[in-house]
C-alpha positions as CSV (number, residue, x, y, z in Angstrom):
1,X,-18.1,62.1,227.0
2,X,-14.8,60.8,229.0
3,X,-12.8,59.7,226.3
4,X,-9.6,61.7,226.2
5,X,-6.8,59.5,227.4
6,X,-4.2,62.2,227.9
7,X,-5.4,62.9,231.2
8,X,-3.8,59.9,232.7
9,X,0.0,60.8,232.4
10,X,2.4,63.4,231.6
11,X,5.7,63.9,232.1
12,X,8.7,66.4,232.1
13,X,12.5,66.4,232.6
14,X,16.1,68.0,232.2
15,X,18.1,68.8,229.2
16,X,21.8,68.4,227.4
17,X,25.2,68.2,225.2
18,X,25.7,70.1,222.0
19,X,27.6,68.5,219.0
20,X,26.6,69.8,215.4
21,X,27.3,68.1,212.3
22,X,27.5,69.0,208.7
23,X,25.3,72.1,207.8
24,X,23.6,72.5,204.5
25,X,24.5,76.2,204.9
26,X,26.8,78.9,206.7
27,X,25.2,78.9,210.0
28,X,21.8,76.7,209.5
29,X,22.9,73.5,211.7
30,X,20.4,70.3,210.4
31,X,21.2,68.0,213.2
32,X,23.2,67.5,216.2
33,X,23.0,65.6,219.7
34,X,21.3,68.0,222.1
35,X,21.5,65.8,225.1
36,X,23.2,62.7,226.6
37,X,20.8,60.3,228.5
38,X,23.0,57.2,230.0
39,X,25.0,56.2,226.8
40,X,21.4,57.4,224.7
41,X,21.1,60.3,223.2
42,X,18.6,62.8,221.9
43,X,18.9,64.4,218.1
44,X,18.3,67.8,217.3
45,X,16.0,66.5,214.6
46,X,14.0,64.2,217.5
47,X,13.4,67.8,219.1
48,X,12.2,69.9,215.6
49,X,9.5,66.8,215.3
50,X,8.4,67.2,219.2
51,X,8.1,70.6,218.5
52,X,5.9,70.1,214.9
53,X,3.6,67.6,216.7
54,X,2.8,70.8,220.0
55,X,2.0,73.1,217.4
56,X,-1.1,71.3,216.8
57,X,-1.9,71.3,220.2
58,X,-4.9,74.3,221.0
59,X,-2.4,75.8,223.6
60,X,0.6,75.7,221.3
61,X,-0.3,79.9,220.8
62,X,0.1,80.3,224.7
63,X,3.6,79.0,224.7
64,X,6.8,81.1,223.5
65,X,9.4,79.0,220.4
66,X,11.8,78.8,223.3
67,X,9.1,77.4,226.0
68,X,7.7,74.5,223.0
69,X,12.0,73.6,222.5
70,X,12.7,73.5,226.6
71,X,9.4,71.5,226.9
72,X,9.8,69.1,223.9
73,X,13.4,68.6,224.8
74,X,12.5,67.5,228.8
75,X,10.1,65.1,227.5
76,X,12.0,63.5,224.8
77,X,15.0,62.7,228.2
78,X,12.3,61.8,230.2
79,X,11.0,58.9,226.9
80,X,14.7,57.9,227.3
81,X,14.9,57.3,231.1
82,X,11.6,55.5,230.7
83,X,12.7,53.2,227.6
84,X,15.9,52.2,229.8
85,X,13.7,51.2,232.8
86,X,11.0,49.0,230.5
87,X,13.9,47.4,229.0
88,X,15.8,47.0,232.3
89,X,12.9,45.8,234.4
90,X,11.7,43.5,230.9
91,X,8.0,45.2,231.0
92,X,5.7,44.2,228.1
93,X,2.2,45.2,227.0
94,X,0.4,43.6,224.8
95,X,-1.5,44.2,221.7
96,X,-4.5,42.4,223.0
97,X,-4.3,44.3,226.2
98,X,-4.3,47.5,224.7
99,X,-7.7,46.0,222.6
100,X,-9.5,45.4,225.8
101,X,-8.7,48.8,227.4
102,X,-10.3,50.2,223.9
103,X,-13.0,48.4,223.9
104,X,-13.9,49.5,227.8
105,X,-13.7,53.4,226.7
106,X,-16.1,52.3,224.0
107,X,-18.2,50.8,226.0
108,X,-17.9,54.0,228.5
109,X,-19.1,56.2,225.7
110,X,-21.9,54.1,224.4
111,X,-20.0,53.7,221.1
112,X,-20.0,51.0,218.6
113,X,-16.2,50.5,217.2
114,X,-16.8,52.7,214.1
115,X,-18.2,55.6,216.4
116,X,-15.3,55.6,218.7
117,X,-12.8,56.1,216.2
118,X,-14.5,59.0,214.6
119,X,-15.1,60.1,217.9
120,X,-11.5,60.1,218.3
121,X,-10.8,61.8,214.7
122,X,-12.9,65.0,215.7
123,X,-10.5,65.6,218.4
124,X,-7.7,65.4,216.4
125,X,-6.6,61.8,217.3
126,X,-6.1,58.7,214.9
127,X,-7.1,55.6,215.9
128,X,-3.4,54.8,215.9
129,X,-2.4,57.1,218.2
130,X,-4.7,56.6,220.6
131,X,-3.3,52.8,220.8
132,X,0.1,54.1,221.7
133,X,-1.4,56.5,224.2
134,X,-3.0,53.7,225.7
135,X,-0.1,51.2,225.3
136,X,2.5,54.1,226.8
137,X,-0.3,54.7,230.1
138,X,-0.2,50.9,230.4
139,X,3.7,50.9,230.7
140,X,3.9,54.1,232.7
141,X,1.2,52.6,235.5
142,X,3.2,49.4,235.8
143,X,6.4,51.0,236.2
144,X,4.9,52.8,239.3
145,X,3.3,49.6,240.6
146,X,6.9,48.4,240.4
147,X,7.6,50.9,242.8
148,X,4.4,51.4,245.1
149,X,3.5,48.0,246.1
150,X,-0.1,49.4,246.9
151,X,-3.3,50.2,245.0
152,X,-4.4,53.6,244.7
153,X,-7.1,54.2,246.8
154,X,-9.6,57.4,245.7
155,X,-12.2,57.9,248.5
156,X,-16.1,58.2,247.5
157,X,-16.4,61.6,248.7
158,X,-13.5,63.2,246.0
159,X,-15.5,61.1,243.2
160,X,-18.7,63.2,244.9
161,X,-16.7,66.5,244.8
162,X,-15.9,66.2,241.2
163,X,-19.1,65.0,240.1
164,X,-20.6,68.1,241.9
165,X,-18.3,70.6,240.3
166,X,-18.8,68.6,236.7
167,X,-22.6,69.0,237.5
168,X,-21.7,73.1,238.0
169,X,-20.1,73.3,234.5
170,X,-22.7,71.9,232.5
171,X,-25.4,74.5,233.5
172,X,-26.4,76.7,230.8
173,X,-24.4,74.5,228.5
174,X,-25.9,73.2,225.6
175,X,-25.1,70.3,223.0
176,X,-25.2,69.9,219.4
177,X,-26.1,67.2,216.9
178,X,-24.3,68.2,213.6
179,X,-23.1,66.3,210.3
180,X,-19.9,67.5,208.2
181,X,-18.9,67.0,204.6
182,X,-15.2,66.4,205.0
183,X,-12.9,67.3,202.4
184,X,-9.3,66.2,203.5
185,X,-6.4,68.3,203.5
186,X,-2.9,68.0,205.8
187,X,-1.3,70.5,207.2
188,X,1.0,72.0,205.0
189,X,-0.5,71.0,201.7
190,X,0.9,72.4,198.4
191,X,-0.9,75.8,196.7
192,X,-2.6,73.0,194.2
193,X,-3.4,71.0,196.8
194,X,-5.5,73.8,198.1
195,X,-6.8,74.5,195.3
196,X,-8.1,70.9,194.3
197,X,-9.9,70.7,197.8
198,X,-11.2,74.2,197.4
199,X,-12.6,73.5,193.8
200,X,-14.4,70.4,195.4
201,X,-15.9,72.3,198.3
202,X,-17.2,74.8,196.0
203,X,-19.0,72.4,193.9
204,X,-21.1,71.3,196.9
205,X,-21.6,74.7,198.0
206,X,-23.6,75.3,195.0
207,X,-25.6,71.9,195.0
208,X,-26.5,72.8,198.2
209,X,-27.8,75.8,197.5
210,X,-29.4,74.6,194.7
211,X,-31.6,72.3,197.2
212,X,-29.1,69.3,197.7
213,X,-30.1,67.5,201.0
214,X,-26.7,68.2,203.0
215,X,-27.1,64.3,203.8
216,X,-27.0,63.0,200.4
217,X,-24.2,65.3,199.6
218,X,-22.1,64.0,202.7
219,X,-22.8,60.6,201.2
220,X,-21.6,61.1,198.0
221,X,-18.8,63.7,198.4
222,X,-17.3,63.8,202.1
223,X,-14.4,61.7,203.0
224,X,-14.5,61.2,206.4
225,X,-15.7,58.1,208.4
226,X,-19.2,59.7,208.9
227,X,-19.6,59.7,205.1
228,X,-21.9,56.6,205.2
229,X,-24.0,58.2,208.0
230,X,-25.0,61.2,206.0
231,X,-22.1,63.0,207.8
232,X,-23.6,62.7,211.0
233,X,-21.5,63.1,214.1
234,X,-24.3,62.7,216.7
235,X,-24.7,64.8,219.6
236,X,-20.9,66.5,221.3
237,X,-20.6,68.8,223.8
238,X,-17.7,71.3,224.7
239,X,-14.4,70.1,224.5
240,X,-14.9,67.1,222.2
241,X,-14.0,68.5,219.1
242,X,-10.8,70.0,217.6
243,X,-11.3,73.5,218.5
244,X,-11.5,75.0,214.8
245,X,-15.0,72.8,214.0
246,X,-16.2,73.2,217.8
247,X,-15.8,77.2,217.4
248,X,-17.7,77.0,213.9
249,X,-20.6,75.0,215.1
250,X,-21.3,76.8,218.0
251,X,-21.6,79.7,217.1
252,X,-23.8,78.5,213.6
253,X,-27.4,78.9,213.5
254,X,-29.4,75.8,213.5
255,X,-30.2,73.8,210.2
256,X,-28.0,76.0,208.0
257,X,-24.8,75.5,206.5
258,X,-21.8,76.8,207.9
259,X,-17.9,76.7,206.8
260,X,-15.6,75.5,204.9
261,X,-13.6,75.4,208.1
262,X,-10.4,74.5,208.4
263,X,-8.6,72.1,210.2
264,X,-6.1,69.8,211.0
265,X,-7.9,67.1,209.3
266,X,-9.1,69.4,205.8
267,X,-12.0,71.8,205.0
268,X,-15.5,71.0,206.5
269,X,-18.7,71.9,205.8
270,X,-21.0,72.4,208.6
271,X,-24.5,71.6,209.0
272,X,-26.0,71.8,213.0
273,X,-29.2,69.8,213.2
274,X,-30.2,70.6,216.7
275,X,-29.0,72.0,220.2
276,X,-30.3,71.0,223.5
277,X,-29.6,71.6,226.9
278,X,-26.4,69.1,228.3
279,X,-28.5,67.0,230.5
280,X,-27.3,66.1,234.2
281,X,-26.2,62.6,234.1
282,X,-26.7,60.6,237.5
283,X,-23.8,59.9,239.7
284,X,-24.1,55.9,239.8
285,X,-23.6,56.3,235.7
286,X,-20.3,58.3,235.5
287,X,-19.1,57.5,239.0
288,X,-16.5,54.8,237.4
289,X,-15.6,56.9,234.5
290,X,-14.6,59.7,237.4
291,X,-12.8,57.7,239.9
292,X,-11.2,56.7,236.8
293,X,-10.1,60.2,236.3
294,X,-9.0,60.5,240.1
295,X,-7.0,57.5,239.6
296,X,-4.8,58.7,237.0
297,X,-4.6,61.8,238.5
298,X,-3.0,60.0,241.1
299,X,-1.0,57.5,239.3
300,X,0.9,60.4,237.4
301,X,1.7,62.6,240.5
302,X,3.3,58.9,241.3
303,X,4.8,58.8,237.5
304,X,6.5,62.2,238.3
305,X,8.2,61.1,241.1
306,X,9.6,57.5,239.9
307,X,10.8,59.9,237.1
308,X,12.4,62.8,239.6
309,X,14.1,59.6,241.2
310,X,15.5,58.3,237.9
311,X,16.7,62.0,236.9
312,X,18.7,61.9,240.3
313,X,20.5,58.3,239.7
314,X,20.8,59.1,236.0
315,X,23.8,60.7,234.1
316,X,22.3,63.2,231.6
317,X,24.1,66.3,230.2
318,X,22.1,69.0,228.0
319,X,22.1,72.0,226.6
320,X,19.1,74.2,225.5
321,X,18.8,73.6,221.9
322,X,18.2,76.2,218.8
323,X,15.3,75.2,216.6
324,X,15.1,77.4,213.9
């Protein structure tokens, strides 16, 4: 399943200026301007929520306090340079716009509208953000058009070459079909909180055992979008699911119930109704869907240049900033 709409740009930048204000005590500074973009500026506090949002990322372990600051800091400049050139060149996108291009990744996945989203929510994205994902790729791409008066052009034997080497990773790789009880929980949540959620997963725990069908329980107690389906999730493979549930199903024996397992989302209980073989799919079918992928590819190696250029021809003064 292509669905993942982070693929198509990313971006990275410079840094800046240092000016604290009021502290709420001896040495703990609680906001300050931590760089100067044209007469904009980024907020210490604008870094500290950059930062929050990467440590849910899978890779957030890999990277060092100081790598996560440097790296939320270039990207927060770089949102800056871009917000001046939308509003300087007047682009728009619309909500409508942004409707059909979800609709097409729908349609890509063979998803009804319900399916996409919860699609979306096991890989740790709300339907909401996705929409500004999509509206913020639709902006970037027309900023480069602005610039490169040509289409991208991806030649059929790269689509071919990645279709090959996509066809090498799936061999030996096999897909579930699994349902979850859902019991929601944030990140963060309060030691009653916890408690609450826990109380509620052991309740199930022990109708289940007791001979509860795990599908009538999902019905009745989960509260996720599944719920209606029984819990059911349909078939996923590798990479579609935050990495927390993906490990947990995986590795749980077939038509038993596994967890609670946490994550972002709450505690979820597990069941795994089957596991196949991922099938080949034929190259006329995801073709699109890769030269898709090629194209983005492209249009962001494009997106980091127009964005070098407006670095070199912008005034912005940094310096690294102290998240504690």
């Amino acid at each position: 399943m292509f669905i993942n709409p982070s693929r198509c740009f990313a971006v990275v930048a410079a840094v800046a200026l240092w000016a604290p204000v009021p502290t709420a005590s001896a040495g703990e500074i609680i906001e300050g301007i931590v760089a100067h973009v044209g007469n904009e500026v980024v907020l210490l506090s604008d870094v500290k929520k950059r930062v929050a949002r990467m440590e849910q990322s899978p890779n957030a372990s890999q990277m060092s306090l100081e790598e996560k600051e440097a790296l939320a800091l270039s990207s927060l400049i770089d949102d800056r340079l871009v917000a001046q050139e939308v509003k300087r060149l007047k682009i728009d996108v619309s909500e409508a716009e942004v409707d059909g291009v979800v609709k097409r990744m729908g349609a890509q996945n063979q998803m009804n509208p319900a399916q996409f989203q919860q699609a979306l929510e096991m890989q740790g994205i709300t339907m909401k953000q996705y929409r500004q994902q999509i509206k913020d790729q639709l902006i970037k791409m027309r900023l480069v058009q602005s610039k490169v008066k040509n289409e991208v052009q991806i030649p059929d034997e790269d689509v071919r070459a990645l279709y090959r080497e996509r066809t090498r990773m799936t061999e030996g790789v096999y897909k579930l079909r699994a349902s979850h009880i859902l019991f929601k929980l944030e990140p963060g949540a309060s030691a009653e909180e916890e408690n609450r959620a826990n109380d509620k997963v052991q309740k199930v725990l022990a109708e289940l055992a007791a001979g509860a069908a795990f599908d009538a329980m999902a019905k009745q107690y989960s509260e996720g979008p599944s719920a209606p389906q029984g819990g059911d999730l349909g078939f996923f493979g590798p990479g579609q699911m935050v990495p927390a549930f993906e490990k947990a199903a995986y590795a749980a024996e077939v038509k038993t119930v596994t967890g609670p397992v946490r994550t972002p989302f709450g505690m979820h209980l597990i069941w795994v109704a089957d596991k196949l073989p991922m099938e080949k799919e034929s190259y006329e079918k995801v073709a699109p869907v890769l030269r898709q992928e090629l194209t983005n590819r492209e249009m962001e190696r494009l997106f980091r240049s127009y964005i070098n250029n407006l670095r070199e021809k912008s005034w912005i003064s940094r310096r690294d900033a102290v998240v504690k």
